[in-house]
N, C-alpha and C positions, 0 to 999 in steps of 0.2 A: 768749590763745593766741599762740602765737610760730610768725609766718610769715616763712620765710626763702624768699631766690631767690638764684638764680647768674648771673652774665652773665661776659659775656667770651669763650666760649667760639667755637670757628670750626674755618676749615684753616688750616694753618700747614705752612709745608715743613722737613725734618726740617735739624734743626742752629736751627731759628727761636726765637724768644720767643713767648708769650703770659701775659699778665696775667689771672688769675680773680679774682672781684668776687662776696663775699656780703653779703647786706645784710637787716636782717631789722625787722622792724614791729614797735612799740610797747614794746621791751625795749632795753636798754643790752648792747651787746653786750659789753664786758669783763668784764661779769659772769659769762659763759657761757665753759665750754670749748667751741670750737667745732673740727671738723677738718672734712679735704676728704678725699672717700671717691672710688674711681673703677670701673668694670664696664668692663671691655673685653669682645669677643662672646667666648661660649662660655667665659667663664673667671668665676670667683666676683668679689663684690665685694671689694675693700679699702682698706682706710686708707693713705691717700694721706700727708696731715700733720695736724698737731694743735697748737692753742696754746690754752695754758689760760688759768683763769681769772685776775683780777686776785689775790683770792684764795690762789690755787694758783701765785704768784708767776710768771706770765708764760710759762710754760718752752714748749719745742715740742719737736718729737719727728716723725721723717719715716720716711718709710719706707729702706731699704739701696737699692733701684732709683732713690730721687731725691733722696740726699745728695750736694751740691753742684751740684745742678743745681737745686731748688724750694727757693723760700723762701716762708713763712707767717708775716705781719703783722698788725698791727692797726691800723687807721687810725682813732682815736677821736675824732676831727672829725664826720669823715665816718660815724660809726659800722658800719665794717664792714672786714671778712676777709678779705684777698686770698690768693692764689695764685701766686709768682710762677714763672715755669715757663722755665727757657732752656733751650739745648742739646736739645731736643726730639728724643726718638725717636721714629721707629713705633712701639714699644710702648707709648708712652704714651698712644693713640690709643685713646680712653673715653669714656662716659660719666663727666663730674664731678659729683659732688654733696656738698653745703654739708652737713652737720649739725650740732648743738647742745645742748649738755643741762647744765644748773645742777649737778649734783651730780659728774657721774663728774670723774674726773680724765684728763689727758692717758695717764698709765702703765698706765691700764685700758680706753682710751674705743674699742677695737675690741669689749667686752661687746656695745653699742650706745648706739643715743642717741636721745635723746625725741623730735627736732625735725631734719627732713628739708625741703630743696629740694628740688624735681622735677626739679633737673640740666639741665646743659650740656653739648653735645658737641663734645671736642678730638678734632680727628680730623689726626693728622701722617702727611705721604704728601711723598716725590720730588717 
């Protein structure tokens, strides 16, 4: 079974950085397409960014609200998934969570995905 967790996650004041950190038990994580999905209140969830597998030749894919402001790594030392997140809005101000899944690909991987964190909350405020 593939247990992933998020860290990194806090307040941060808007214009700020924050770094997310997924990291996951007993699997290689390049093997997996993994993305960072987010819930803000009262509004649905979605796919945040996405880097696939080794596989599926590395590619990543973000969403329009955080092209050029998030980027999405892999740090295969440390085997796991970052977040990197500048320019912080309030809006970006969520629930983040890590998921994962062997088969889908990045160009699909809002379908869903097998393999869920329990999430970190960015919360950008003044």
């Amino acid at each position: 079974q593939l247990e992933l967790e998020e860290s990194g996650g806090g307040f941060v004041q808007i214009g700020g950085s924050l770094r997310l950190s997924c990291s996951a038990s007993g699997v290689t994580m390049n093997l997996y397409t993994v993305a960072w999905w987010r819930q803000a209140p009262g509004k649905e969830r979605e796919g945040v960014s996405c880097i696939s597998s080794i596989s599926g030749g590395g590619r990543t894919k973000y969403a329009d609200s955080v092209k050029g402001r998030f980027t999405i790594s892999r740090d295969d030392v440390e085997n796991t998934v970052s977040l990197q997140m500048n320019s912080l809005k309030f809006e970006d101000t969520a629930v983040y969570y890590c998921a994962a899944d062997y088969g889908l690909s990045c160009a699909r991987y809002e379908i869903g995905m097998d393999y869920w964190g329990t999430g970190t909350l960015v919360n950008v405020s003044s």
